[in-house]
N, C-alpha and C positions, 0 to 999 in steps of 0.2 A: 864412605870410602876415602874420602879425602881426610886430612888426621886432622885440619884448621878448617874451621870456617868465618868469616867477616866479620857476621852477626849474627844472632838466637831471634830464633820465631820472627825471619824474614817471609813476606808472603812469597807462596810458589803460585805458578798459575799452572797451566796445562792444557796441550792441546792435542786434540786429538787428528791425526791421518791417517787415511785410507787409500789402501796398495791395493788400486781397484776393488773389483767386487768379487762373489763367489755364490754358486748358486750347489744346495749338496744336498743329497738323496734326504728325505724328510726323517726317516728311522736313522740315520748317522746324525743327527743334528739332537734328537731326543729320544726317549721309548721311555713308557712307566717303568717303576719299578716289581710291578706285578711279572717283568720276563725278568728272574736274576739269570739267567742263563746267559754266561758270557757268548758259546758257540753261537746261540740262537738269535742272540743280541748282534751278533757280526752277521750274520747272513741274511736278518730283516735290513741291517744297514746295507750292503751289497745289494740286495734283489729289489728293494723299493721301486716303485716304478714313478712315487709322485718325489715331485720336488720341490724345494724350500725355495722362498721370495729370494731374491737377492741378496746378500749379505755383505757388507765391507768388511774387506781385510785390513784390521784396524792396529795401529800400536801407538805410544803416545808419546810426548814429548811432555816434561816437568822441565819448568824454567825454575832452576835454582839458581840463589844470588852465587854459589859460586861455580855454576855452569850448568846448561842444560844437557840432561841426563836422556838417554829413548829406553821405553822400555819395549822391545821388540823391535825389529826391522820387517815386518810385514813381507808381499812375495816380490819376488822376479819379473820383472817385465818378460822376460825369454822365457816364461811360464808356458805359453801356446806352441812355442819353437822345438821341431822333432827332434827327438832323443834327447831333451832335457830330464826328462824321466825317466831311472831305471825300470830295468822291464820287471824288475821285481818288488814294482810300486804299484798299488791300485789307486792311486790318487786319481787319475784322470777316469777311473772311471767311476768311482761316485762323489767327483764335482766337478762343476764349469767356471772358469777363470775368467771373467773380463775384464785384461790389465794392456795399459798402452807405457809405450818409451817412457811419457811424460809421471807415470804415474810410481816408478821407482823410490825406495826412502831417499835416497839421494839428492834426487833432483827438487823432493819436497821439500827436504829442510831447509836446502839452498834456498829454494823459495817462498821458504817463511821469515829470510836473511838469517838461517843460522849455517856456520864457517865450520864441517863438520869437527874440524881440528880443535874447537874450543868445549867440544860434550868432555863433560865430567867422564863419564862411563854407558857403558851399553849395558842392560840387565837385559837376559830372555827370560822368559817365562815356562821355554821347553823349544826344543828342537825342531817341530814341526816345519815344514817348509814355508808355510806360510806364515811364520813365524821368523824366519831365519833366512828370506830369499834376500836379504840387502846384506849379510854377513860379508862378502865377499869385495861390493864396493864400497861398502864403509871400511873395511879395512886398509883397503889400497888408497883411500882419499884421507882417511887419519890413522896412521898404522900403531900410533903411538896409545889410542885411546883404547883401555880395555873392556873388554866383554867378561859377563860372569854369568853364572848357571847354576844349580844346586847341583853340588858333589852327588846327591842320590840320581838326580838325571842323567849327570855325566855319566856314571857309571853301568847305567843300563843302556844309553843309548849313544853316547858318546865314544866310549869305549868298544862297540861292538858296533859299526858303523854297516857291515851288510844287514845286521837285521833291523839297524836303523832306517835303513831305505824300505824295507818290507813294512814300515810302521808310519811313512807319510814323510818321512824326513832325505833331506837331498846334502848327505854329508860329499857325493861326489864334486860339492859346489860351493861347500865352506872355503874360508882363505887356506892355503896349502900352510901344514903346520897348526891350525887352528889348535888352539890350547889355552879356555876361557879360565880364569880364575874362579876359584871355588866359593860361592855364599857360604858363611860361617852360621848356622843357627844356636847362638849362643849371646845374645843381648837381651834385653827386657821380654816380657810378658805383654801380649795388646789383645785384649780381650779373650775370646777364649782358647787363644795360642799360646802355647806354654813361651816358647821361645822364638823369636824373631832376630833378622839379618839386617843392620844397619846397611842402608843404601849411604845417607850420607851421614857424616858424626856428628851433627846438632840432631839426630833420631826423628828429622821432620818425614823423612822416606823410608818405610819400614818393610822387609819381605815375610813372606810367611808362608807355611808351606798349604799349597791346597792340591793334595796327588787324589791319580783318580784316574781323570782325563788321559796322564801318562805317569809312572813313578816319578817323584821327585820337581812334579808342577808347583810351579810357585805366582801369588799373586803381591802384590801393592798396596798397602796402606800407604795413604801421602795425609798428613795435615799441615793445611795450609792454612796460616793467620794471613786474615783483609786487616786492615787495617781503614779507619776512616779518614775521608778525603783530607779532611782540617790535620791530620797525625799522620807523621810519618813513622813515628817510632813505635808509639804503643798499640799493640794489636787490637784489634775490638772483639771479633770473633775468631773461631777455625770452622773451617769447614774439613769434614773428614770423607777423603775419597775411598775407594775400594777399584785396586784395576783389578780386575777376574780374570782377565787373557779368555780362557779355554775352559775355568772351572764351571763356570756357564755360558753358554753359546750367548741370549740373548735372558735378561731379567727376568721375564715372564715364567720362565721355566723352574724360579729357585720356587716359588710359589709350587707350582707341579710339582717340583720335586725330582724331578725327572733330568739324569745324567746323559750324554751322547750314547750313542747305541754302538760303538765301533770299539770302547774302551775294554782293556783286559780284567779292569777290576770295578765295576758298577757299583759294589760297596762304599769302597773308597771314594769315590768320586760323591757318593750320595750323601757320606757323612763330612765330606769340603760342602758340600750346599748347604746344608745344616748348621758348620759352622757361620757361615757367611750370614745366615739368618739371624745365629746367634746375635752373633756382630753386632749384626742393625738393629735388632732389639735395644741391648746396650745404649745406643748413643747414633744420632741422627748421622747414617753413612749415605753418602751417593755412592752408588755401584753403579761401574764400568764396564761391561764385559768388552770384549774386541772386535766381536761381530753382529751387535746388536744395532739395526739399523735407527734405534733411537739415542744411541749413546753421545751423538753432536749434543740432541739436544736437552740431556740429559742433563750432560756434561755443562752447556751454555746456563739454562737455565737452575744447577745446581739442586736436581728434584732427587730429595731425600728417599731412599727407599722404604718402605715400614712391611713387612712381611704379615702376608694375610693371613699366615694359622703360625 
């Protein structure tokens, strides 16, 4: 997004935060692919009676040399607070939010010393509310810094904002005027995506489309060159990330196989896991998802995925 950058194959690092937690009916979270049935697939997500562990509502922070970029703003602290949700949302009823003051993106980045005024850019990965609940204070604390979205997102859910709210998303709480710039899908090839969206123009942060989950979902390639301790300058290795956001809830599942159960199109979504597998075949990826309660240490420990079939 930026047209200069400093230096080529600087290392990024990345950290992950979590906008509280989130607990959701266990058939919204997954279902085999043996129900293709979108209706029936919504209404085992609805009616579940068991519910999933705990999950963080996760989005990330890439330290790039020439600014730290968030990919997601995770939820709202005023998540619990009545009539934050239209009445033409079922979010509160298949999932439980446990989010405090302290736990807003706001108050974290500050408190990981980052000045929000100096992110490069905000990328979402899709409208969802818990995706999107810091939209509103990042704007008003860096107004200057932009947001971007896939034009295929915008268009189905951005542009049509009541049925957005029927779909998990809280556009009555985006910044008034919100108008994200559009990812272009028109740069290189990265595996088995024909085409991907330069985040930054040395091509170390790469989008790709993985829809499914919702039209026009997008996740995150980042390669990062370490460099050893004795060099500053020459890389030694990269390490290649994968942020999933939403294309899978938690790793375990691209194994399964198995898409969210709430989604309108379970195809789609089954053939983004597939790709992702692809992916990691290819070339040693750590995958990220945003609510997978291992992704700290995933993330910490750099644990490569290798896909079991």
């Amino acid at each position: 997004m930026n047209e200069t950058t400093r230096k080529e194959n600087a290392p990024i690092t990345l950290t992950f935060l979590s906008t509280g937690s989130v607990r959701v009916r266990q058939s919204l979270k997954s279902q085999p692919m043996s129900n293709h049935s979108v209706l029936m697939r919504r209404l085992r997500s609805l009616t579940d009676c068991q519910w999933s562990e705990a999950l963080p509502i996760g989005l990330f922070v890439m330290h790039h040399l020439d600014g730290p970029i968030l990919f997601d703003t995770g939820d709202s602290p005023l998540w619990n607070t009545p009539g934050y949700h239209s009445i033409l949302s079922v979010t509160k009823f298949v999932s439980h939010v446990t989010i405090g003051p302290e736990d807003g993106v706001l108050s974290q980045v500050r408190a990981h010393g980052i000045d929000p005024t100096t992110l490069q850019a905000i990328v979402l990965s899709h409208l969802h509310g818990d995706h999107t609940g810091g939209l509103k204070d990042l704007a008003e604390a860096a107004p200057h810094v932009p947001f971007y979205v896939s034009r295929e997102h915008w268009e189905a859910f951005g542009e049509h904002q009541t049925y957005a709210k029927t779909q998990g998303c809280t556009p009555q709480h985006w910044p008034e005027g919100f108008a994200p710039k559009m990812l272009q899908f028109e740069d290189c090839a990265v595996g088995p995506w024909k085409q991907s969206a330069k985040v930054t123009a040395d091509g170390q942060i790469l989008a790709v489309p993985t829809p499914g989950h919702v039209p026009g979902h997008i996740s995150l390639v980042v390669f990062s060159h370490e460099h050893e301790a004795t060099s500053a300058t020459t890389p030694t290795t990269t390490t290649t990330y994968f942020l999933a956001a939403d294309a899978t809830y938690v790793i375990d599942l691209l194994d399964k196989e198995e898409p969210d159960g709430i989604n309108d199109d379970p195809m789609t979504a089954l053939q983004s896991i597939r790709m992702i597998k692809e992916f990691s075949r290819e070339r040693d990826v750590v995958v990220l998802p945003s609510h997978d309660p291992n992704t700290p240490r995933l993330l910490r420990d750099r644990v490569v995925y290798k896909p079991a079939s």
